[in-house]
PyMOL commands that place a pseudoatom at each C-alpha (Angstrom):
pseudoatom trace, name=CA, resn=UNK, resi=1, chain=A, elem=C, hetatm=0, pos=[-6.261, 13.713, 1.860]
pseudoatom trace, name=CA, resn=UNK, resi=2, chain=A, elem=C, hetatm=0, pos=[-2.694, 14.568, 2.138]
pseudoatom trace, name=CA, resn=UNK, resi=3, chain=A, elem=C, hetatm=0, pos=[-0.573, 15.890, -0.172]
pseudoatom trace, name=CA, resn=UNK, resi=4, chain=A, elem=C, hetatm=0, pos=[2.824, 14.396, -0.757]
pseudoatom trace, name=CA, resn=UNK, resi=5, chain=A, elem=C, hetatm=0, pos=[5.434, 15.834, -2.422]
pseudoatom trace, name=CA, resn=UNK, resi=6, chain=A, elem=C, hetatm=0, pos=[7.592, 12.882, -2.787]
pseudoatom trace, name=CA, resn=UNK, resi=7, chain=A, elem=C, hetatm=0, pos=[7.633, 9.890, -4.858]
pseudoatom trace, name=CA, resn=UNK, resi=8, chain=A, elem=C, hetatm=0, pos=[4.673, 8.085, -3.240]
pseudoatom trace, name=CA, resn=UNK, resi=9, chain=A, elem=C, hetatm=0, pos=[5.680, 4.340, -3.016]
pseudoatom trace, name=CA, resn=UNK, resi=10, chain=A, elem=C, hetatm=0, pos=[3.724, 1.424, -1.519]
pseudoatom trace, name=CA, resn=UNK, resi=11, chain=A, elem=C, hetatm=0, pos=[6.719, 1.442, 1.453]
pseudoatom trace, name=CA, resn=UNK, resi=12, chain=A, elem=C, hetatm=0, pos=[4.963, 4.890, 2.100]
pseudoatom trace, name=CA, resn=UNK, resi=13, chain=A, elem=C, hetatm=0, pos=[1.568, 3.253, 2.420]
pseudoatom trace, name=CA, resn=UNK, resi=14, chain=A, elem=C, hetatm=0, pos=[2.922, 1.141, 5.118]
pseudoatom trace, name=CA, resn=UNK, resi=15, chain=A, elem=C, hetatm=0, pos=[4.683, 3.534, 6.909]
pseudoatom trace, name=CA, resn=UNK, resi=16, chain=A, elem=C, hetatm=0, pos=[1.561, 6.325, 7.055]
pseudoatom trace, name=CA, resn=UNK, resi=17, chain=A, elem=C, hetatm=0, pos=[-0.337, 2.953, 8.120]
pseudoatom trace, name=CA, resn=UNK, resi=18, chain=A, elem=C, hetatm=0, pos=[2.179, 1.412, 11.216]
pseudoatom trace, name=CA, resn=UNK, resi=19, chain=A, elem=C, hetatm=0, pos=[2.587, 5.400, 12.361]
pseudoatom trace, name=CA, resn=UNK, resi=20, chain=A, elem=C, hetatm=0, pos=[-1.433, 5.377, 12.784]
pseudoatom trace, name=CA, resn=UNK, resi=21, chain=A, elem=C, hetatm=0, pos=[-1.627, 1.953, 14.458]
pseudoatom trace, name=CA, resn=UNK, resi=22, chain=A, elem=C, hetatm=0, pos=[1.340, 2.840, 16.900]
pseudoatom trace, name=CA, resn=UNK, resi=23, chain=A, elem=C, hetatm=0, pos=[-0.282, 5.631, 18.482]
pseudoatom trace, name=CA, resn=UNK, resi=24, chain=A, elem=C, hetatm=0, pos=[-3.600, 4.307, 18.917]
pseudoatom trace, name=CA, resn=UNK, resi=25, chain=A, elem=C, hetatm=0, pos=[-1.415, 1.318, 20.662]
pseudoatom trace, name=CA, resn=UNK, resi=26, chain=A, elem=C, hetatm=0, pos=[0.012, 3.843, 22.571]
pseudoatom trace, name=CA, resn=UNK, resi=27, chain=A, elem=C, hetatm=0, pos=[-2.914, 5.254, 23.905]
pseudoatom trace, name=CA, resn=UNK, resi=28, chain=A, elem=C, hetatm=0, pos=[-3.913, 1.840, 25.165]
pseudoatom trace, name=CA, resn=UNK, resi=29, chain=A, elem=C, hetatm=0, pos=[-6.622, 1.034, 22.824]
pseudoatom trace, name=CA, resn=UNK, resi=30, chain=A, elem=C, hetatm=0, pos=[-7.447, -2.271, 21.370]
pseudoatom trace, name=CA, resn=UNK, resi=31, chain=A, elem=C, hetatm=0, pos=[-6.585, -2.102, 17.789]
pseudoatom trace, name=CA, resn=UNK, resi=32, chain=A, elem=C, hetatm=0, pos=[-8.304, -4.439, 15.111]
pseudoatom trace, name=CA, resn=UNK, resi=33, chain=A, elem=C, hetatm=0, pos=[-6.711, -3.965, 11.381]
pseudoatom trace, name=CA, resn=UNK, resi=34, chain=A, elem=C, hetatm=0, pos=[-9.369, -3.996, 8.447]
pseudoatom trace, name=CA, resn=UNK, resi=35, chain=A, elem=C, hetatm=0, pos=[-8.141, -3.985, 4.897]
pseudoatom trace, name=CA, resn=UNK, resi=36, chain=A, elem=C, hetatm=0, pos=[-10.748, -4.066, 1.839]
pseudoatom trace, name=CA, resn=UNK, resi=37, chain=A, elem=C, hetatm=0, pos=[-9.303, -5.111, -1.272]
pseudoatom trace, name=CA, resn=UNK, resi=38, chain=A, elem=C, hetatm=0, pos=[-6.014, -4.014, -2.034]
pseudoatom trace, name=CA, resn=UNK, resi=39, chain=A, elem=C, hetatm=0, pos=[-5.772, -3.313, 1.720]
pseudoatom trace, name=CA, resn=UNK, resi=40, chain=A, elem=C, hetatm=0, pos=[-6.166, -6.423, 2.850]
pseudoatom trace, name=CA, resn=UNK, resi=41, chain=A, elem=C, hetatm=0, pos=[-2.270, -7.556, 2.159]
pseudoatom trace, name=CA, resn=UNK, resi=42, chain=A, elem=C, hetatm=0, pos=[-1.553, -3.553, 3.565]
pseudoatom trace, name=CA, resn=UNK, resi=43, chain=A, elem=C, hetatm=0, pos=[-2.744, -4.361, 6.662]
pseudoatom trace, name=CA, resn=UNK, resi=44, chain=A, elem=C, hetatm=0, pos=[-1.071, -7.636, 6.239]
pseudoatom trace, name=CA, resn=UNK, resi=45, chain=A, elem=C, hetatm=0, pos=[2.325, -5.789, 6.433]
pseudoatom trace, name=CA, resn=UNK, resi=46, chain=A, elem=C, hetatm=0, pos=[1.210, -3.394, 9.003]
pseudoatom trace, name=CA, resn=UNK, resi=47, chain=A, elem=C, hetatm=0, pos=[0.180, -6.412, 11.560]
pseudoatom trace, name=CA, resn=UNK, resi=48, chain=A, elem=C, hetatm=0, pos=[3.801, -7.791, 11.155]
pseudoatom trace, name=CA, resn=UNK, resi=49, chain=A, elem=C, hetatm=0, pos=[5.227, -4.640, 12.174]
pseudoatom trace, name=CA, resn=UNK, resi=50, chain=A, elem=C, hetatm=0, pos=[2.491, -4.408, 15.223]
pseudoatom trace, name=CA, resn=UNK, resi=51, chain=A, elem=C, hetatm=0, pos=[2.380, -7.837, 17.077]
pseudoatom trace, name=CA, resn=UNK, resi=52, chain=A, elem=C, hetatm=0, pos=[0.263, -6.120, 19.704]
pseudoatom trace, name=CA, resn=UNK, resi=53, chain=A, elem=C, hetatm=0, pos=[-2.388, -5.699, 17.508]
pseudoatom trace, name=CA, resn=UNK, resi=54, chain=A, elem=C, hetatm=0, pos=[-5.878, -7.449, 18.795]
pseudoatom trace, name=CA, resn=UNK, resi=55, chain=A, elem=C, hetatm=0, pos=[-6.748, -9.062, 15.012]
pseudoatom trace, name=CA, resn=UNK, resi=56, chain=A, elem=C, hetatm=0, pos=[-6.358, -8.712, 11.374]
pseudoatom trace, name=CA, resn=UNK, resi=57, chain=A, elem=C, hetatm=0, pos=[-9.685, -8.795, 8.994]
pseudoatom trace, name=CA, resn=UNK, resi=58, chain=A, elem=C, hetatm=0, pos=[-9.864, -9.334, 5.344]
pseudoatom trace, name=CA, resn=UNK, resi=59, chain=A, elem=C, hetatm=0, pos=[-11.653, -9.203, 3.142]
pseudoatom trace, name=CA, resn=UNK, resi=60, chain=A, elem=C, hetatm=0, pos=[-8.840, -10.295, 0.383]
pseudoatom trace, name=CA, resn=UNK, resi=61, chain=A, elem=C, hetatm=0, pos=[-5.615, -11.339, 0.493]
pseudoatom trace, name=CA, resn=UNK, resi=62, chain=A, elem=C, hetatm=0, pos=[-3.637, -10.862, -2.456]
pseudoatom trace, name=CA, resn=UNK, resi=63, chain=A, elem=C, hetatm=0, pos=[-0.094, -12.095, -2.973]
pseudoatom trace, name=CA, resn=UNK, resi=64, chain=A, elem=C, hetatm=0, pos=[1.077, -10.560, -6.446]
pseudoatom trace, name=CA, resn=UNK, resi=65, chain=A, elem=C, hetatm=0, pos=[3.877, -12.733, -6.597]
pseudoatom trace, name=CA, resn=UNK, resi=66, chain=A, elem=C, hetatm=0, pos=[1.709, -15.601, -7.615]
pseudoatom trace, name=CA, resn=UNK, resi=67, chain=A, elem=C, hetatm=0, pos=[0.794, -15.567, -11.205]
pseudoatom trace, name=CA, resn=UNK, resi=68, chain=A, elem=C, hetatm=0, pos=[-2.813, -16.597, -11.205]
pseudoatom trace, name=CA, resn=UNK, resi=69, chain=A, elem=C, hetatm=0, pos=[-2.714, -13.135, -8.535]
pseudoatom trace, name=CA, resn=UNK, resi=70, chain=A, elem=C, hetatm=0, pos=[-1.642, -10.873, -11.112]
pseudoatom trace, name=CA, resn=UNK, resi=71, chain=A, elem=C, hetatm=0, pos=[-4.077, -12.720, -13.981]
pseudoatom trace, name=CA, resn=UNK, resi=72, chain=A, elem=C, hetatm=0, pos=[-6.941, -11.240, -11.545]
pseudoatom trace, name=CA, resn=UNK, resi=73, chain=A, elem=C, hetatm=0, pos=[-5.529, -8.176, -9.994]
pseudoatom trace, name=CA, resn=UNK, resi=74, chain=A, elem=C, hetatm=0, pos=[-4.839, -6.680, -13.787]
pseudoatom trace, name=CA, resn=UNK, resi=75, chain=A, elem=C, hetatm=0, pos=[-6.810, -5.315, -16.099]
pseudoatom trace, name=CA, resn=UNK, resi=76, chain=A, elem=C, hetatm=0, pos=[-6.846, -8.299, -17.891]
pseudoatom trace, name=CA, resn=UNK, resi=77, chain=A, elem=C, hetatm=0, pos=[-3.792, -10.625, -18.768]
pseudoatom trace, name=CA, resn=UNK, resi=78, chain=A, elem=C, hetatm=0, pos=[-1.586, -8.543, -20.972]
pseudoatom trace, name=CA, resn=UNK, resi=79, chain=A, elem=C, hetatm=0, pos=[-1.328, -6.132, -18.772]
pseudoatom trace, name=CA, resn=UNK, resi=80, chain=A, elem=C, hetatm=0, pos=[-0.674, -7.879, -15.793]
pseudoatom trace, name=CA, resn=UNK, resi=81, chain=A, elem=C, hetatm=0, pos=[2.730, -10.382, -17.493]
pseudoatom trace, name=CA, resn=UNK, resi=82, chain=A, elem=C, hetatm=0, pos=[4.141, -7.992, -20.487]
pseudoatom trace, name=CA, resn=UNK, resi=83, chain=A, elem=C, hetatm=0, pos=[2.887, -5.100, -19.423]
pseudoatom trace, name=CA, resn=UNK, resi=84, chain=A, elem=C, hetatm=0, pos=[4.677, -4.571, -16.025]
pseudoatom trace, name=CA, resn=UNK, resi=85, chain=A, elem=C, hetatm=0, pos=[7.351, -6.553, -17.246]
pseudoatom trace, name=CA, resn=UNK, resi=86, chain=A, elem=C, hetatm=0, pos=[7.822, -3.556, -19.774]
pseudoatom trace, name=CA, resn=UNK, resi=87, chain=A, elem=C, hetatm=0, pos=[7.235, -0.747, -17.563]
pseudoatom trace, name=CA, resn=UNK, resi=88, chain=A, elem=C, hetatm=0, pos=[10.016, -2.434, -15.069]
pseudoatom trace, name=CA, resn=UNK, resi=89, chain=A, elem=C, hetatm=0, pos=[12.310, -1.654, -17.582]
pseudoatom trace, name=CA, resn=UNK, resi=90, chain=A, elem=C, hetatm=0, pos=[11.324, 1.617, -18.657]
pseudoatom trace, name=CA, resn=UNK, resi=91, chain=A, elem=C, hetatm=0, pos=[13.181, 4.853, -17.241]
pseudoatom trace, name=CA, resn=UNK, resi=92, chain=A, elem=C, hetatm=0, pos=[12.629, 6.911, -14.146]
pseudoatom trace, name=CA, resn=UNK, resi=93, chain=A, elem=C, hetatm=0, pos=[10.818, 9.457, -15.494]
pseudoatom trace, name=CA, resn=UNK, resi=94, chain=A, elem=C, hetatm=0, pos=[8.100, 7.257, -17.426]
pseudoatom trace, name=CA, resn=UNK, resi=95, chain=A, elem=C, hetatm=0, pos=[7.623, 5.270, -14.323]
pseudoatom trace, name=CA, resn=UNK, resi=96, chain=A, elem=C, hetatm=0, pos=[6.492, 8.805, -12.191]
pseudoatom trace, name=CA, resn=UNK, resi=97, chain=A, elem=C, hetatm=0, pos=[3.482, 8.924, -14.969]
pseudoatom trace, name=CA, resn=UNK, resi=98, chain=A, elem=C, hetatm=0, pos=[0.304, 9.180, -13.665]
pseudoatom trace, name=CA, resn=UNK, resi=99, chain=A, elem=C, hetatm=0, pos=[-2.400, 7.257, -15.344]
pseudoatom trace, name=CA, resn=UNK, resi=100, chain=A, elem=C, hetatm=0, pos=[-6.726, 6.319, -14.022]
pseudoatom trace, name=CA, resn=UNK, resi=101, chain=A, elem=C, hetatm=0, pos=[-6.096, 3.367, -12.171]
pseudoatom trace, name=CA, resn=UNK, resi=102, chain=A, elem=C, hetatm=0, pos=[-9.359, 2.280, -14.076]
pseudoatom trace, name=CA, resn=UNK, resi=103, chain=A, elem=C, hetatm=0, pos=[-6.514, 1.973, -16.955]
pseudoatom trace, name=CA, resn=UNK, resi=104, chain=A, elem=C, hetatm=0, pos=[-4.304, -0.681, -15.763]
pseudoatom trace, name=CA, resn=UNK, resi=105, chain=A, elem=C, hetatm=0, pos=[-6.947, -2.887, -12.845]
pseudoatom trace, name=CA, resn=UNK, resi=106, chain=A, elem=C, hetatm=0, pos=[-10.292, -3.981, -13.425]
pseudoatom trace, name=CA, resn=UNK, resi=107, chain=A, elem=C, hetatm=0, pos=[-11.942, -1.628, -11.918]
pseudoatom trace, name=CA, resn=UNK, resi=108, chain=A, elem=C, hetatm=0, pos=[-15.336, -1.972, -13.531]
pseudoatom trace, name=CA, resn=UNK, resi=109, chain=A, elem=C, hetatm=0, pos=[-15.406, -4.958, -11.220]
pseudoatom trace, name=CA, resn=UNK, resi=110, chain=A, elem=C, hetatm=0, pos=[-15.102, -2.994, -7.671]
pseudoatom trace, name=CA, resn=UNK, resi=111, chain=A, elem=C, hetatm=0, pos=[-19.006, -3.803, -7.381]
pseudoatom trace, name=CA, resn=UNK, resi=112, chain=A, elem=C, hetatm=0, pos=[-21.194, -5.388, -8.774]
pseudoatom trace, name=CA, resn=UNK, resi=113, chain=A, elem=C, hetatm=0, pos=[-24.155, -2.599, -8.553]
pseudoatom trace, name=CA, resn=UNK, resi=114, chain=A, elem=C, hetatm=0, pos=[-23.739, -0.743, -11.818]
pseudoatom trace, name=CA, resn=UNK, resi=115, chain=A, elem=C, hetatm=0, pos=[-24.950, 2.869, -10.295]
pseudoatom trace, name=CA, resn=UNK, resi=116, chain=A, elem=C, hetatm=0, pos=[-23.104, 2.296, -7.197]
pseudoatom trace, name=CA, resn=UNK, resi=117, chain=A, elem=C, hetatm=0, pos=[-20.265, 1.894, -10.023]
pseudoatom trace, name=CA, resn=UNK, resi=118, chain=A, elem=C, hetatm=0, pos=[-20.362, 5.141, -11.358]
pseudoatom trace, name=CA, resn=UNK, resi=119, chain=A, elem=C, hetatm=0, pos=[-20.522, 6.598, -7.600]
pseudoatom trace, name=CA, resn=UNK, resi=120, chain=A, elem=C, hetatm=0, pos=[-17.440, 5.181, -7.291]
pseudoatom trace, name=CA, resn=UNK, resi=121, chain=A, elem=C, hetatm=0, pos=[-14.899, 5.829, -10.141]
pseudoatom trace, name=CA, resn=UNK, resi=122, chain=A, elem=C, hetatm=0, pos=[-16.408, 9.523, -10.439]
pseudoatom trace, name=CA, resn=UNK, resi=123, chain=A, elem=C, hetatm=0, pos=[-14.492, 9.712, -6.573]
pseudoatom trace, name=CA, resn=UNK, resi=124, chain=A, elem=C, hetatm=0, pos=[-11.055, 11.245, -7.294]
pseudoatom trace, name=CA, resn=UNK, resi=125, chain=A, elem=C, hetatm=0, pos=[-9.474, 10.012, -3.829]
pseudoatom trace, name=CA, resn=UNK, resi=126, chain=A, elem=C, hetatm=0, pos=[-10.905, 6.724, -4.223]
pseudoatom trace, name=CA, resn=UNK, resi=127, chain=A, elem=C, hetatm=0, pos=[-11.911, 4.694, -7.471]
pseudoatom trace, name=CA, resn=UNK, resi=128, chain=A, elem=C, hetatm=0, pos=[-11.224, 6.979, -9.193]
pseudoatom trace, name=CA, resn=UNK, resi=129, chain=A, elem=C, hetatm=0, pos=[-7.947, 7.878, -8.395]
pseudoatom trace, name=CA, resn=UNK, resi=130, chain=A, elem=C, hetatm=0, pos=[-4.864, 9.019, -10.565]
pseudoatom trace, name=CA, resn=UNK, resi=131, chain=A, elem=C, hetatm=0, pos=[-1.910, 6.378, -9.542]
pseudoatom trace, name=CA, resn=UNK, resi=132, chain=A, elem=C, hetatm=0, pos=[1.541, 6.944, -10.936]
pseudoatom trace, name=CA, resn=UNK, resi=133, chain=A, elem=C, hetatm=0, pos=[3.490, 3.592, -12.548]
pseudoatom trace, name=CA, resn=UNK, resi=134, chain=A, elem=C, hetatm=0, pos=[5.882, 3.584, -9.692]
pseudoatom trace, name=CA, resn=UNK, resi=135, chain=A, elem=C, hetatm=0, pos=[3.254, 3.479, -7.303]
pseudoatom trace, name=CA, resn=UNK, resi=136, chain=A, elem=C, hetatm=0, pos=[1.298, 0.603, -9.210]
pseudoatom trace, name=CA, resn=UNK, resi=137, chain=A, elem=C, hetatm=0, pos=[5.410, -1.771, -9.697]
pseudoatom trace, name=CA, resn=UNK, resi=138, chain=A, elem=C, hetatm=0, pos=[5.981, -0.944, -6.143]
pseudoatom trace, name=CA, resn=UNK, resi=139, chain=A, elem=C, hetatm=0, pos=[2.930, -2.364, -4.819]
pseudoatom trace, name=CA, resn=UNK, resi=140, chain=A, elem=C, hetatm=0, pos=[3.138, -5.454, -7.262]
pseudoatom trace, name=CA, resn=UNK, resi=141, chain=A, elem=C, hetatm=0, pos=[6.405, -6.142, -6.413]
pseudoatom trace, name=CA, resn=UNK, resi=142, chain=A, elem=C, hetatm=0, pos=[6.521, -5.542, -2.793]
pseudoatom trace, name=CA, resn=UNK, resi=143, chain=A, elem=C, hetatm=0, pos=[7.227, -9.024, -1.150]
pseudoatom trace, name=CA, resn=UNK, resi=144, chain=A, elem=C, hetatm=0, pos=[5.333, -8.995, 2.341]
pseudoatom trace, name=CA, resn=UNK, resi=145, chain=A, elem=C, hetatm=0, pos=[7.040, -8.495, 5.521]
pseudoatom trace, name=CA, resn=UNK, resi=146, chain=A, elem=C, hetatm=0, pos=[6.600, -12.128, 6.790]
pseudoatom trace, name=CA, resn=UNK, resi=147, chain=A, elem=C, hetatm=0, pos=[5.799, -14.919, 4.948]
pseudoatom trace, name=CA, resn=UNK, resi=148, chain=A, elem=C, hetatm=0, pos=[2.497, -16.192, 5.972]
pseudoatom trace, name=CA, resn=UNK, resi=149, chain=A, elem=C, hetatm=0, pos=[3.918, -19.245, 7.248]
pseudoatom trace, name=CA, resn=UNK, resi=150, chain=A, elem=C, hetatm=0, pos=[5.805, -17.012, 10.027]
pseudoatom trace, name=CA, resn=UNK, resi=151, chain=A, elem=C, hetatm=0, pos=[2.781, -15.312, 10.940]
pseudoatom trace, name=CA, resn=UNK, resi=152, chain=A, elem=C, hetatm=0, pos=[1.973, -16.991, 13.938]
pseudoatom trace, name=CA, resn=UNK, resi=153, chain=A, elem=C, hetatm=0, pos=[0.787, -14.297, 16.788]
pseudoatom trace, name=CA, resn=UNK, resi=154, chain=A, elem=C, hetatm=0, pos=[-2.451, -12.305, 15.353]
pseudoatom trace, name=CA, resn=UNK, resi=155, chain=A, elem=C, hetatm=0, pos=[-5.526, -14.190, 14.888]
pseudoatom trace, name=CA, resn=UNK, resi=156, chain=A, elem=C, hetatm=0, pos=[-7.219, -13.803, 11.372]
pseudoatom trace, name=CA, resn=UNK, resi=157, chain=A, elem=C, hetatm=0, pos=[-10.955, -13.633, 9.982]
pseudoatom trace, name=CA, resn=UNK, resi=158, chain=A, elem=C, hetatm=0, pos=[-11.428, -13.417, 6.367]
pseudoatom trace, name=CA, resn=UNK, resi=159, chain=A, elem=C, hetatm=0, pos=[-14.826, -12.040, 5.388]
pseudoatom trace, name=CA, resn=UNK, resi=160, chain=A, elem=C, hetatm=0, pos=[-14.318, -13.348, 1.405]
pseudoatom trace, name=CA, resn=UNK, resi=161, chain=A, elem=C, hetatm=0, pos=[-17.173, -11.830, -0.981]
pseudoatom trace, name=CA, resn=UNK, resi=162, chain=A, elem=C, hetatm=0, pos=[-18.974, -15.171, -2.537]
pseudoatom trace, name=CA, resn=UNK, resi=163, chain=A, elem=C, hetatm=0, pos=[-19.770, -13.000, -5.719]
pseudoatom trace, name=CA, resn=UNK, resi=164, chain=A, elem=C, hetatm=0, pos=[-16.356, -11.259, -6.032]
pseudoatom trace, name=CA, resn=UNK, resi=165, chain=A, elem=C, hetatm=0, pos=[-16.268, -10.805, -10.018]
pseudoatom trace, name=CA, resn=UNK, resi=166, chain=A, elem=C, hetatm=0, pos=[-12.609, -9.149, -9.950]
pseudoatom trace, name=CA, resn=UNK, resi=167, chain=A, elem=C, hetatm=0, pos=[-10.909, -11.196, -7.491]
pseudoatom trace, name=CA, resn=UNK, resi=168, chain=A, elem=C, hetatm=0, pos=[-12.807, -14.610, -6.529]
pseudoatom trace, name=CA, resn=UNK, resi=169, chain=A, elem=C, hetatm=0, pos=[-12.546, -16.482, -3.208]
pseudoatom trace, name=CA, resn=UNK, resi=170, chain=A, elem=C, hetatm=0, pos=[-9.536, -18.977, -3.772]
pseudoatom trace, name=CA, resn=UNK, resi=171, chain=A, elem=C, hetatm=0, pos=[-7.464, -16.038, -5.104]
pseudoatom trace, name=CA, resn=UNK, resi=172, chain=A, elem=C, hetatm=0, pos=[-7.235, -14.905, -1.444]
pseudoatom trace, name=CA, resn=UNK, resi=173, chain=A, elem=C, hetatm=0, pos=[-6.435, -18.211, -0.524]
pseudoatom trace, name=CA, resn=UNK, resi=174, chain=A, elem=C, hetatm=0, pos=[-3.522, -19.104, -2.022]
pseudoatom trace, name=CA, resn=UNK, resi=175, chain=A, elem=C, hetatm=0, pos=[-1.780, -16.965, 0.571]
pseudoatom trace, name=CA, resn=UNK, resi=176, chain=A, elem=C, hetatm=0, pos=[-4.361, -17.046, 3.559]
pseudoatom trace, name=CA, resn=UNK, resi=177, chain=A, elem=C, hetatm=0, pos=[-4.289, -20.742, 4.029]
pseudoatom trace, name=CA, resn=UNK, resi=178, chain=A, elem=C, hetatm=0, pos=[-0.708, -20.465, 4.638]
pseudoatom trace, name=CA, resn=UNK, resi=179, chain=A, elem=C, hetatm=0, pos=[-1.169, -17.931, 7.271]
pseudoatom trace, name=CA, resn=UNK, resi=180, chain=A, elem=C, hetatm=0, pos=[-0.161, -20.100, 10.431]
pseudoatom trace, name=CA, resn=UNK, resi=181, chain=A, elem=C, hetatm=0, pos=[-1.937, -18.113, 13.276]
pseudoatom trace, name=CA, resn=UNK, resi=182, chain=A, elem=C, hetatm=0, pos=[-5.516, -18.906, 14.193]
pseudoatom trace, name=CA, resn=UNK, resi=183, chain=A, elem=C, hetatm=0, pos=[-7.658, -17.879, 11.406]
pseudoatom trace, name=CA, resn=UNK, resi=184, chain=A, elem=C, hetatm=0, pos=[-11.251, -18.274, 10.192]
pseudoatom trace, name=CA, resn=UNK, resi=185, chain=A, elem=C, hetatm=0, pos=[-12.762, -17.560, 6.826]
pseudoatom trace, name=CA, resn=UNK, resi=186, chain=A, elem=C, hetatm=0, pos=[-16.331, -16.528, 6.556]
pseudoatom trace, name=CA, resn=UNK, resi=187, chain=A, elem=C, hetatm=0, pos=[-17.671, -16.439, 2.218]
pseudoatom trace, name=CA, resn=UNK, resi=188, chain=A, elem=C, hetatm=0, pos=[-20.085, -13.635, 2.238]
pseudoatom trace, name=CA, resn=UNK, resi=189, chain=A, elem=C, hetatm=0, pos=[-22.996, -14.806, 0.263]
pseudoatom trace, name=CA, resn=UNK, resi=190, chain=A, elem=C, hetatm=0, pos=[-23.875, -12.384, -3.051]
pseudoatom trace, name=CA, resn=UNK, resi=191, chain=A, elem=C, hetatm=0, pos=[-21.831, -10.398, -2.363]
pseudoatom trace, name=CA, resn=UNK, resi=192, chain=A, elem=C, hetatm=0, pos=[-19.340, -8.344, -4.829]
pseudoatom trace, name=CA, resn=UNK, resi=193, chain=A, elem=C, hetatm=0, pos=[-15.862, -7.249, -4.033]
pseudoatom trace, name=CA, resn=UNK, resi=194, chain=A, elem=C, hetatm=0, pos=[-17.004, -3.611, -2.526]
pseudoatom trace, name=CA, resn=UNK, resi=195, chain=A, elem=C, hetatm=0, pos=[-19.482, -5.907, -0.144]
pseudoatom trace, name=CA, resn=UNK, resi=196, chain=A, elem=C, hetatm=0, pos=[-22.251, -4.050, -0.087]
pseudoatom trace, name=CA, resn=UNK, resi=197, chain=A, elem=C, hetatm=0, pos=[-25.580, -7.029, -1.149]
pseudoatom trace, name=CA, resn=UNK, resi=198, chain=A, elem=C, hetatm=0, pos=[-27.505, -8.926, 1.385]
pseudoatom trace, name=CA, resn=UNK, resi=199, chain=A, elem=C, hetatm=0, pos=[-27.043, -11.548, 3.090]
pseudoatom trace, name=CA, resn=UNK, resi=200, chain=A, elem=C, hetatm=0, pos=[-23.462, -11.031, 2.748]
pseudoatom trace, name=CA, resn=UNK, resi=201, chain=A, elem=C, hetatm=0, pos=[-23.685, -7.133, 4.368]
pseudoatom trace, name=CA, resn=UNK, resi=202, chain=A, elem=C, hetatm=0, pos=[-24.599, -8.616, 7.493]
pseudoatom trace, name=CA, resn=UNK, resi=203, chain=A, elem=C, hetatm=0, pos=[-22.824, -11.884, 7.624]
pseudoatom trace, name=CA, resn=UNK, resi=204, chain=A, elem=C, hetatm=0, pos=[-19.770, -9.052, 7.488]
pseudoatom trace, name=CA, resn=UNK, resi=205, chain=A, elem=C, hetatm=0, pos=[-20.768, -7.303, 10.392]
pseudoatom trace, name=CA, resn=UNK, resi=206, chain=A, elem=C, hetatm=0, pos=[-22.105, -10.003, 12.258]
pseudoatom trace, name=CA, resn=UNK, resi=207, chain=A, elem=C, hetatm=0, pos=[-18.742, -11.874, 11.845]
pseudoatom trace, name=CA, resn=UNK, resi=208, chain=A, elem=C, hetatm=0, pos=[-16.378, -8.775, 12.435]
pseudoatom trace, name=CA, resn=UNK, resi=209, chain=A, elem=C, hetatm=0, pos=[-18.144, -7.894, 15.538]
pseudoatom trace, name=CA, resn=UNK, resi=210, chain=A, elem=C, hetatm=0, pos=[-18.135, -11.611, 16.702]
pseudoatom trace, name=CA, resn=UNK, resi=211, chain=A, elem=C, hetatm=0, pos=[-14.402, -12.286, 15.636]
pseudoatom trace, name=CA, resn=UNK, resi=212, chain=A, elem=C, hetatm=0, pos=[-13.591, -8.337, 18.293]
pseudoatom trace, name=CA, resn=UNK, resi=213, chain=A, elem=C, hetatm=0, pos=[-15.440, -9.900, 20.833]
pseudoatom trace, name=CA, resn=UNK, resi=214, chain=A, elem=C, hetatm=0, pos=[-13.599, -12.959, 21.017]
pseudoatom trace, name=CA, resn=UNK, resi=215, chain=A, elem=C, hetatm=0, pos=[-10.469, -11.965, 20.520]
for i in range(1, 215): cmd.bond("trace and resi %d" % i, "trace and resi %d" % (i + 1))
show_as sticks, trace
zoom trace
């Protein structure tokens, strides 16, 4: 809910992120990390910053320096090669343009219940959220802070929806099979990217609260 006067750039999300994780680590807590779509590779970044961190969960992965990434991420595949190859070259100004992110991702694909749907992109701090082009280049450009093949430390559970109609399973795992810490994948069964359908409801809880009690 805050209001930021700045340019607002993915480097921001990160840094309002690791200052919330370091003072719960201060105060001696246990911290797990859980990032749902988009925030999956956001808490990504965050745990490499944080090696005292208990565990990172997922429940995507997304590395939007891979093409096939992008194909899925996008609204559809225009947008997602000449499109923000355009707007990379486009001026200062145009880039601080706010736009629905419904506009440039496919976000009729958040979930896969259609009145659920509407719930969601009528939410002006959520689905339905005003994003700026700046925002949008800096997060698809952002390289992460380790490659996954130097992330060795924090153990790993990705809790994949088996239904996921915007970014499906082996998206996520171009970049989480590299990870090189001890990981485990769980495929929630019928379940759409906002994982909300049974079995795959439980089979989330069940596993997160199974992967915090082991680790």
């Amino acid at each position: 809910m805050t209001e930021c006067n700045d340019d607002f750039t993915y480097q921001s999300w990160i840094d309002v992120g690791n200052s919330v994780v370091k003072k719960e680590i201060e105060k001696g807590n246990d911290v797990f990390l859980m990032g749902l779509s988009a925030g999956g590779m956001l808490a990504y970044n965050i745990a490499c910053l944080n090696e005292k961190i208990s565990g990172l969960i997922v429940t995507c992965i997304l590395d939007n320096r891979e093409k096939e990434v992008v194909k899925y991420s996008a609204k559809n595949e225009y947008m997602g090669t000449f499109g923000l190859s355009l707007l990379r070259k486009m001026p200062l100004f145009i880039k601080k343009i706010e736009v629905p992110m419904k506009m440039v991702t496919n976000m009729n694909a958040i979930v896969n219940d259609k009145n659920i749907l509407k719930l969601l992109l009528k939410d002006k701090k959520g689905a339905g959220v005003n994003i700026s082009f700046l925002f949008m280049l800096s997060m698809m450009d952002y390289k992460p802070i380790l490659e996954a093949e130097e992330f060795k430390s924090i153990p790993v559970l990705m809790v994949h929806p088996g239904n996921d109609k915007w970014t499906p399973p082996f998206v996520s795992e171009i970049f989480f099979d590299k990870i090189a810490s001890e990981k485990e994948k769980i495929i929630l069964e019928n379940a759409g990217h906002f994982p909300v359908e049974e079995p795959g409801i439980s089979q989330l809880i069940d596993g997160i609260i199974k992967f915090m009690k082991k680790w």
